[in-house]
C-alpha positions in Angstrom: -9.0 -8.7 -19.7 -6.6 -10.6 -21.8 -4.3 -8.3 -22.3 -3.6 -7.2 -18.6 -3.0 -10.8 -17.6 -0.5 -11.0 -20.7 1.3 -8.1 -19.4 1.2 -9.8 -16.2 2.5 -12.8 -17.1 5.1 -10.9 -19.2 6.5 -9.9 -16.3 6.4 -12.8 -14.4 3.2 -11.5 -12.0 0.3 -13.6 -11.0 -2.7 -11.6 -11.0 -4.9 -11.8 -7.6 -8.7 -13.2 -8.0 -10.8 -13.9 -5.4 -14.1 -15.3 -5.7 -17.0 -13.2 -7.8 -18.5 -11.2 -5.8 -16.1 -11.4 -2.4 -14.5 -7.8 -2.0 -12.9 -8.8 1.5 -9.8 -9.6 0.0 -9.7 -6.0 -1.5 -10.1 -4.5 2.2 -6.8 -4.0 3.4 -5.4 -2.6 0.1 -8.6 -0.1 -0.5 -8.0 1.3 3.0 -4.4 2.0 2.4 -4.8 3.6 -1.2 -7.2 5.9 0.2 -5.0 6.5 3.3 -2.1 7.3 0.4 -4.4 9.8 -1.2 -5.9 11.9 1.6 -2.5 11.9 3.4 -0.1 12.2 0.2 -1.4 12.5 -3.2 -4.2 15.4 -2.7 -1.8 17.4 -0.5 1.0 17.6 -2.3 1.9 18.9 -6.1 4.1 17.0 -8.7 6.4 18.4 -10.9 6.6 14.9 -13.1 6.5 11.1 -12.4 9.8 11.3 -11.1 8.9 13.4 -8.0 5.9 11.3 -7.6 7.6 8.5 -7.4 10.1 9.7 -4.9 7.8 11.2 -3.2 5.6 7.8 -3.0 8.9 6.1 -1.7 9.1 8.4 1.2 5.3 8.0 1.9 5.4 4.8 1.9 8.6 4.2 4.3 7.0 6.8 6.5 3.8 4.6 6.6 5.5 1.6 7.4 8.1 2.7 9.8 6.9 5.9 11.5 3.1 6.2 11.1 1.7 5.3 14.3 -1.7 3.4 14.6 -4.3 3.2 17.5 -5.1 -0.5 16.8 -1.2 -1.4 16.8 -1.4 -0.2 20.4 0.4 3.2 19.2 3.0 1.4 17.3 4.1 2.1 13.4 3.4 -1.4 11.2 7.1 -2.5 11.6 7.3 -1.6 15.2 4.1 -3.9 16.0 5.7 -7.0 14.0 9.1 -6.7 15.1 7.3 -6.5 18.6 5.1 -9.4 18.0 8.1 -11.5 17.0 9.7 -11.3 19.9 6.7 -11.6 22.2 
């Protein structure tokens, strides 16, 4: 849509394309958004975008730094890279 990648480009973005047809490269991101959704969104009420945000940026911090994950060995993302960099 020409006026999304104008946007884009407005703001200095690149927009991400894979190959038609190839939704592997949307994987990781799909399973996330509808981790943030059952886990976040659906559970919680907003009062206005600026306690959705804030709330987002404690979701998010919690996913990435305390969130534990069977197939990171029981480790939060960050835990399981900092881990693997010093292994």
């Amino acid at each position: 849509m020409p006026a999304y990648r104008k946007q884009l480009s407005a703001h200095g973005l690149t927009q991400s394309m894979s190959r038609k047809g190839n939704c592997l490269d949307n994987a990781a991101m799909e399973s996330f958004f509808g981790t943030l959704k059952s886990e976040f969104f659906y559970l919680n009420k907003f009062i206005g975008v600026a306690d959705l945000k804030s709330g987002l940026r404690r979701y998010i911090r919690y996913y990435n730094h305390q969130r534990i994950k069977l197939k990171l060995n029981g480790l939060s993302p960050v835990q399981y890279r900092l881990l693997g960099m010093n292994a």
